[in-house]
C-alpha positions in Angstrom: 11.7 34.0 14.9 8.5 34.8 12.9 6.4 32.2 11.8 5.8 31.5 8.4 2.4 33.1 6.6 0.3 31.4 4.3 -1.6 32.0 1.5 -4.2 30.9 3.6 -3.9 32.3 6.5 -3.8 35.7 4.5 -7.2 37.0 5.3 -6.3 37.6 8.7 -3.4 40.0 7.8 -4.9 42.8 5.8 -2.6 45.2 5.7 0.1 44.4 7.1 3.4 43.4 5.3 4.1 39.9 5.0 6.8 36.9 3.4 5.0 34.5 1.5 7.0 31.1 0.0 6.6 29.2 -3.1 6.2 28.5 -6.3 5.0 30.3 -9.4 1.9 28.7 -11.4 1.1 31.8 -13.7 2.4 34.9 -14.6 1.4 38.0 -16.9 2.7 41.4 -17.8 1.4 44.3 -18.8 4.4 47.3 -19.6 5.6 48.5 -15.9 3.2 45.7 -13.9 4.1 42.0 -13.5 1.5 39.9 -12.4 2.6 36.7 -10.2 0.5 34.0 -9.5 2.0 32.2 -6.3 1.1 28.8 -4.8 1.9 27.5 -1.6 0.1 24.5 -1.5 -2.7 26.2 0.7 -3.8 28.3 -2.1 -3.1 30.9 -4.8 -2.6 35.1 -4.9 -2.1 37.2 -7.3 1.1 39.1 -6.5 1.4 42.8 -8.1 5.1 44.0 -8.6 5.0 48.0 -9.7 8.1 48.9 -11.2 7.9 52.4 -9.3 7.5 50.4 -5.9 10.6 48.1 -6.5 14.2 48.6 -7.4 15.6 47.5 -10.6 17.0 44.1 -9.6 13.8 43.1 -7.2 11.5 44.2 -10.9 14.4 41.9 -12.9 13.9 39.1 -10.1 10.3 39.1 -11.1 10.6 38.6 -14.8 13.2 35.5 -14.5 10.7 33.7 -12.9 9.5 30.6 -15.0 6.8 28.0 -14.4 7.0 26.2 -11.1 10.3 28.5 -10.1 10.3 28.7 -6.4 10.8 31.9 -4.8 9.9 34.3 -2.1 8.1 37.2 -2.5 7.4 40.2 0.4 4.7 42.8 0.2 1.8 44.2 1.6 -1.6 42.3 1.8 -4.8 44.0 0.3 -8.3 42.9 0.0 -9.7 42.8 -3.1 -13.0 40.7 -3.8 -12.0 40.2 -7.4 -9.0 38.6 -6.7 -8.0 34.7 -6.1 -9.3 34.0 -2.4 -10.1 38.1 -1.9 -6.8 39.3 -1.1 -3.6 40.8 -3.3 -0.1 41.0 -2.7 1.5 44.7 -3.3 5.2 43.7 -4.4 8.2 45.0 -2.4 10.5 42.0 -2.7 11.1 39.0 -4.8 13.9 36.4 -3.7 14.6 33.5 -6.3 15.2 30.6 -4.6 15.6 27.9 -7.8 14.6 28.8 -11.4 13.1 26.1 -13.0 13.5 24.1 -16.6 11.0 24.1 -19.0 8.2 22.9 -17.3 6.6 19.3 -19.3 3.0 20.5 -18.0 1.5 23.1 -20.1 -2.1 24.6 -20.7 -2.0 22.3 -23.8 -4.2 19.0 -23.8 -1.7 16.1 -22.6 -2.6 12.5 -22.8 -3.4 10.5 -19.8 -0.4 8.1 -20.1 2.0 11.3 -20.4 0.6 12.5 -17.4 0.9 9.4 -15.2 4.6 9.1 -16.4 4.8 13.0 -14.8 2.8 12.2 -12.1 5.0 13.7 -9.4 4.5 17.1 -11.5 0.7 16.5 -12.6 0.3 16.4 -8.7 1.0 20.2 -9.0 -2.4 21.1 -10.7 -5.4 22.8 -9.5 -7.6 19.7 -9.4 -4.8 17.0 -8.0 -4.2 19.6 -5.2 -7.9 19.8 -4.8 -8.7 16.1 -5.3 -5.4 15.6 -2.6 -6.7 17.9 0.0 -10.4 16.1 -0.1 -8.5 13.2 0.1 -7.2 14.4 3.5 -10.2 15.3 4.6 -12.0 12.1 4.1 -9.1 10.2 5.6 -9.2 13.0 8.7 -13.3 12.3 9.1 -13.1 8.4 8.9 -10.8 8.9 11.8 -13.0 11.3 13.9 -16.0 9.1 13.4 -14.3 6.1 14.9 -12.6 7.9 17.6 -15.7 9.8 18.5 -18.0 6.7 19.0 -15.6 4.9 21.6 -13.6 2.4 18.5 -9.8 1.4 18.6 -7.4 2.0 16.3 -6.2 -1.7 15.4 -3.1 -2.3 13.1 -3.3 -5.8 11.3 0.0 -7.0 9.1 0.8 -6.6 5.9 2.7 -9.9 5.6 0.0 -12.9 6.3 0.6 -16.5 5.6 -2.9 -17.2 4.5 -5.4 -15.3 2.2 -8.8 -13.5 3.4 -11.0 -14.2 0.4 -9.2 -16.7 -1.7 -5.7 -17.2 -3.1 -6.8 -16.0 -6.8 -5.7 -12.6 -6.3 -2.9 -12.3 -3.8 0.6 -11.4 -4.1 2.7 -14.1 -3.4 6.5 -13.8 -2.2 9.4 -16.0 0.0 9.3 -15.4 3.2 12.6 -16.7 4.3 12.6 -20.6 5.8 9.3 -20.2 6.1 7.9 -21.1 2.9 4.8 -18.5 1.1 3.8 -15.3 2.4 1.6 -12.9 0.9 0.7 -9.1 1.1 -2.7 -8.8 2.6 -6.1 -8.5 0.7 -7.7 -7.2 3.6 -7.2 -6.8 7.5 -10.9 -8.1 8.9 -9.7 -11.5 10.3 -7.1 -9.8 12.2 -10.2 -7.2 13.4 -12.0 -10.1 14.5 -9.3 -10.9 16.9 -9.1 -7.1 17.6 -13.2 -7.0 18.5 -12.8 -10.0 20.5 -10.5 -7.6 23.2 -11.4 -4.6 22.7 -15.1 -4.3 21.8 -15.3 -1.9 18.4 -12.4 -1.7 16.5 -11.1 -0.3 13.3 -8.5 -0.8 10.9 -6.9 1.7 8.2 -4.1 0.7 5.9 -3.0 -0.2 2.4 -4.3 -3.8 0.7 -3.3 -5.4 -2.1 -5.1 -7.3 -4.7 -3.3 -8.9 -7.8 -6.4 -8.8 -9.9 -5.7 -8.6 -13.7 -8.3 -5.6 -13.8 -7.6 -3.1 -15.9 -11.0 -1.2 -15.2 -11.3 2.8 -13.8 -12.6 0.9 -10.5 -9.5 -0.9 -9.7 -6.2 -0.6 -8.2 -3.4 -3.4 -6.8 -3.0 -1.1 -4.2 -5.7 0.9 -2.0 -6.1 1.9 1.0 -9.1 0.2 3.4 -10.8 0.7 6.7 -12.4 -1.8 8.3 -14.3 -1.3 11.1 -15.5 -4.6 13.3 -18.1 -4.7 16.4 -18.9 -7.4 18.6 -22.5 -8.4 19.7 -23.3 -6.1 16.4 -25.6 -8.2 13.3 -26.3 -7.2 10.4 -28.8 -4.5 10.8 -26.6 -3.2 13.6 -23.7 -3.3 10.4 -25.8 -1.4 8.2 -26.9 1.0 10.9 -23.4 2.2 11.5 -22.5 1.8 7.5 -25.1 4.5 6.6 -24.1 6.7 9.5 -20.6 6.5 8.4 -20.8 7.6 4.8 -23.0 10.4 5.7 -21.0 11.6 7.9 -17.8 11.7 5.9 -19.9 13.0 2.7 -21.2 16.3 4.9 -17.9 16.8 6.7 -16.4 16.8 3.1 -19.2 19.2 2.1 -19.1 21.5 4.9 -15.3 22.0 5.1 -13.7 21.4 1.4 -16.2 23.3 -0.7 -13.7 25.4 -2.5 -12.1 22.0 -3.7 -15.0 20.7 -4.8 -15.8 24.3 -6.7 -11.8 23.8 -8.3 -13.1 19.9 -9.6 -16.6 21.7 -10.7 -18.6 18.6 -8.8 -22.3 18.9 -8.9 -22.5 18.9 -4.9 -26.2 18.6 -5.4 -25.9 15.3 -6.1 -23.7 15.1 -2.6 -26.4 17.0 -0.6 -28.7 13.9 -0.9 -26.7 11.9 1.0 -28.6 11.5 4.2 -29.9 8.8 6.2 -31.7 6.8 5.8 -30.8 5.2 2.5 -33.0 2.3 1.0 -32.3 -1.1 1.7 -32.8 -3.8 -0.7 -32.7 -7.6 -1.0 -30.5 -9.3 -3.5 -34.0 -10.9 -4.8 -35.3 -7.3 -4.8 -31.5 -6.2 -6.9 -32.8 -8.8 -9.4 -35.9 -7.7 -10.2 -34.9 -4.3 -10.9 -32.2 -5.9 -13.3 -34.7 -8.3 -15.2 -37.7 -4.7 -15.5 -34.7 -2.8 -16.9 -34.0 -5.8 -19.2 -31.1 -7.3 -18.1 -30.6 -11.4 -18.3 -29.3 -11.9 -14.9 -29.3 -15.1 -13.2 -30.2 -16.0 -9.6 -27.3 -16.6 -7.9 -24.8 -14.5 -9.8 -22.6 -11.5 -8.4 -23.8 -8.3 -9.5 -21.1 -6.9 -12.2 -20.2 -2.7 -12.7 -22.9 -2.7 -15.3 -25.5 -4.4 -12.9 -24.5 -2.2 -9.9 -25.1 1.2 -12.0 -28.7 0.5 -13.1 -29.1 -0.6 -9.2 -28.0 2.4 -8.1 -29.8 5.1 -11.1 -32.7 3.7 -9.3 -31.9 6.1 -6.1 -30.8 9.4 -5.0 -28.3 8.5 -2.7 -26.1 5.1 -2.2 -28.6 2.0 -2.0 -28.2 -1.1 0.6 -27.8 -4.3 -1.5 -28.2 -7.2 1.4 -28.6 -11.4 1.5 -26.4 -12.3 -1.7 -26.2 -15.6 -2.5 -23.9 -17.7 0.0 -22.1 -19.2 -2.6 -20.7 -15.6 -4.2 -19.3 -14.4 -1.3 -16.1 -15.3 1.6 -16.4 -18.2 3.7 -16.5 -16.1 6.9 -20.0 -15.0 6.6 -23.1 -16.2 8.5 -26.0 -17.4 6.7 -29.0 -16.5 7.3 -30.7 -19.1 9.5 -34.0 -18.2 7.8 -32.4 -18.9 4.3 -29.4 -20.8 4.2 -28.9 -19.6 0.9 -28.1 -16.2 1.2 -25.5 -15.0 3.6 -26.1 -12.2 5.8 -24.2 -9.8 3.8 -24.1 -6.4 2.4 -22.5 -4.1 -0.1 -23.9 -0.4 -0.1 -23.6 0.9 -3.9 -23.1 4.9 -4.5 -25.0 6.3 -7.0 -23.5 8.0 -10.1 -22.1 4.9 -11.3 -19.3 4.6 -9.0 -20.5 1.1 -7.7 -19.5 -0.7 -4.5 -18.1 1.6 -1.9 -18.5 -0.2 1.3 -18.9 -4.5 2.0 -19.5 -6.0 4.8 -21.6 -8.7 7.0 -22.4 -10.5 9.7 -19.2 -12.9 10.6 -19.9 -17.0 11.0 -19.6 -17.2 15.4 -20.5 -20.8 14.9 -17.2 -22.6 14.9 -18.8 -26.1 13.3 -20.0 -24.1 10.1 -17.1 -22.1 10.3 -14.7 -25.3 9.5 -17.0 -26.9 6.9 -16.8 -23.5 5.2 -13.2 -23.6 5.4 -13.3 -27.0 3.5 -15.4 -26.3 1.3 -13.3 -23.4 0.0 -10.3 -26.1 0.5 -8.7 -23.8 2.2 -5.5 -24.7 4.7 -7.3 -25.0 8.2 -3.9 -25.4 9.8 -3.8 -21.8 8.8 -6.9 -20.6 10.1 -6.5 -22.2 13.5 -6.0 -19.0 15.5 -8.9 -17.6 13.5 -11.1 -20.6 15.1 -10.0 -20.3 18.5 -11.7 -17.1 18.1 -14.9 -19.0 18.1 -13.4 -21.5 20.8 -12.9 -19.1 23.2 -16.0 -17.1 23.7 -17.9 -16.7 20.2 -20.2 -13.8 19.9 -22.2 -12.7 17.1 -20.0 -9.9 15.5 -20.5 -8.3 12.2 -18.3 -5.5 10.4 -17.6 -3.7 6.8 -14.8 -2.5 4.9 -15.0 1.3 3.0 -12.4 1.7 0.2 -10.8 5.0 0.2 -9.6 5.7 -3.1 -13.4 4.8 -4.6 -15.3 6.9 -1.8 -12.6 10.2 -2.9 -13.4 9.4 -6.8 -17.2 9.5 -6.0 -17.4 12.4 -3.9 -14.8 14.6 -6.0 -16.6 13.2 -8.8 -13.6 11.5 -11.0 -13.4 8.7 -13.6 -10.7 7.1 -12.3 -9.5 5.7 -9.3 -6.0 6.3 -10.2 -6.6 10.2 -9.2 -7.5 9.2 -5.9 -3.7 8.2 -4.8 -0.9 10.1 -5.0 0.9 7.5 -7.1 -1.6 4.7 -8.4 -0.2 0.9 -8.8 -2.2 -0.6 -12.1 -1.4 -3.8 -13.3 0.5 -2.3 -16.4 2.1 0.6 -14.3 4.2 0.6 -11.0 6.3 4.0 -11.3 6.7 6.6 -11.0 
């Protein structure tokens, strides 16, 4: 049985005669030529089929072919610099496998809400395909880094009787006789645990947040890692952090540069990312606010607006670290030189795009651990397993979470996060 050929896999077969399998995205004809355009989700040729090197039927085959029709087409492959990827198909067969309707996508300008109601076929495009395959790639290096430097893979659940960061924003459901359950915002307390066994661990899966957002930086559902070390603080965090994102911006850069040539990104402004990046204080983020004359308030979370003049500051994403203790989650340490800022961090990339990764040092101290509990009157019956953590051999540990769908739209260079997942779940949408 022969394997199958693809489009790109082509360049290795000049010459000789091939099958190729898919779908039409363009066609043209001029007289005795018909000019296929064939996609296979690895790339696109240009298939020639010569009326004098075909018979009548394989020539009629060819011109019944609609937009997105699938088919199968045979033919010799020839290199030709001009053409889509350097290489041309010479026609001697054309199969139909399913002619397609009237396709809804056209070369016409279509409204964004139009094309989320057709997202299964706006997935089709040059720059979803493009923007999908980056996708891939990012997911593929966030794995490799991990693997590489000794971490464990660590599945947390989905269903948690408690929330992570507050009940504000969770999705609530029955869980049988058991009372409330929700879908998790994140799967760091779970890590902990994990760190506490195993050393380094990560975590990679979809969270949930039921924030009535309805900006281009938010979803309901995204996908997270989270990576968590023990005996690591917070300059051991933002070591690893840095080292992370570079890694995954080059890899991206090295290996998907024809995507990022279909979504016309500016990969100049990807070449800067390099360690080291600069590290600020959250006293240091404020200044830069108030000189660029912004009213901000010590003690207040940085907002989207706040975020992109930090970041136009810098050529590549910026360390913001030390936020005040009372914006951020009860699990994180304080710094014992300044109780009032916890040893935290969110790294902001530039263009914009705003808070890509968060993370800190974790509370080992099981006493400030429970009066942080209360003071978020949180359910410490729930969090009991969490302290035991600290009961039974406490370590300083420390650890970040990277969203996925905002690292694709920065790097690929999008406005909106809802291009960066194959089907986006918005507040106002949760279909197709």
């Amino acid at each position: 049985m022969r394997p199958n050929i693809y489009i790109k896999d082509l360049p290795n077969h000049i010459g000789e005669e091939v099958t190729l399998k898919g779908w039409l995205f363009n066609q043209r004809s001029s007289g005795k030529v018909k000019f296929l355009i064939l996609r296979d989700g690895t790339g696109y040729i240009q298939c020639i089929v010569f009326k004098g090197n075909v018979s009548e039927e394989v020539f009629e085959n060819a011109g019944k072919l609609t937009q997105e029709s699938s088919f199968e087409i045979t033919g010799k492959v020839k290199k030709e610099d001009r053409a889509l990827g350097g290489v041309e198909l010479d026609a001697t067969d054309v199969k139909i496998v399913s002619i397609a309707e009237e396709y809804p996508i056209t070369k016409k300008e279509h409204g964004t809400e139009f094309l989320i109601d057709n997202r299964h076929l706006w997935l089709r495009s040059k720059k979803q395909v493009a923007i999908m395959r980056i996708r891939h790639r990012v997911v593929k290096a966030i794995r490799d880094f991990f693997d590489d430097r000794g971490f464990t893979l660590f599945d947390p659940p989905i269903i948690t009787p408690n929330a992570c960061e507050g009940t504000s924003t969770l999705f609530e459901f029955d869980y049988f006789d058991l009372g409330k359950a929700y879908l998790t915002q994140s799967g760091q307390l779970y890590a902990e645990a994990g760190a506490m066994a195993l050393g380094k661990v990560y975590t990679f899966g979809p969270t949930f947040r039921a924030e009535k957002s309805k900006t281009r930086r938010h979803l309901t559902e995204f996908w997270m890692v989270e990576p968590e070390m023990a005996y690591f603080n917070l300059d051991d965090d933002m070591d690893l952090a840095e080292e992370f994102l570079e890694y995954i911006v080059q890899t991206v850069l090295s290996e998907r540069k024809e995507d990022l040539e279909i979504l016309e990104r500016d990969v100049t402004k990807l070449e800067t990312v390099k360690r080291p990046f600069p590290r600020i204080s959250y006293d240091e983020a404020v200044e830069i606010l108030k000189k660029n004359g912004v009213d901000f308030e010590w003690g207040n979370d940085l907002g989207a607006t706040d975020e992109t003049i930090i970041s136009s500051q810098y050529d590549r994403p910026v360390m913001v670290h030390r936020y005040p203790s009372e914006v951020k989650a009860f699990y994180m340490k304080r710094d014992p030189e300044n109780p009032k800022v916890a040893l935290a961090v969110d790294v902001l990339a530039p263009e914009g795009y705003g808070e890509i990764i968060g993370g800190s040092q974790r509370e080992d101290d099981i006493e400030l651990l429970i009066s942080r509990i209360k003071e978020h009157n949180l359910p410490q019956s729930f969090f009991e397993w969490y302290l035991d953590l600290r009961r039974f051999g406490s370590v300083p540990h420390s650890g970040f979470g990277l969203g996925l769908e905002r690292t694709v739209s920065w790097i690929c260079g999008i406005d909106h996060l809802r291009e960066a997942i194959p089907f986006p779940r918005m507040i106002y949408r949760n279909t197709p």
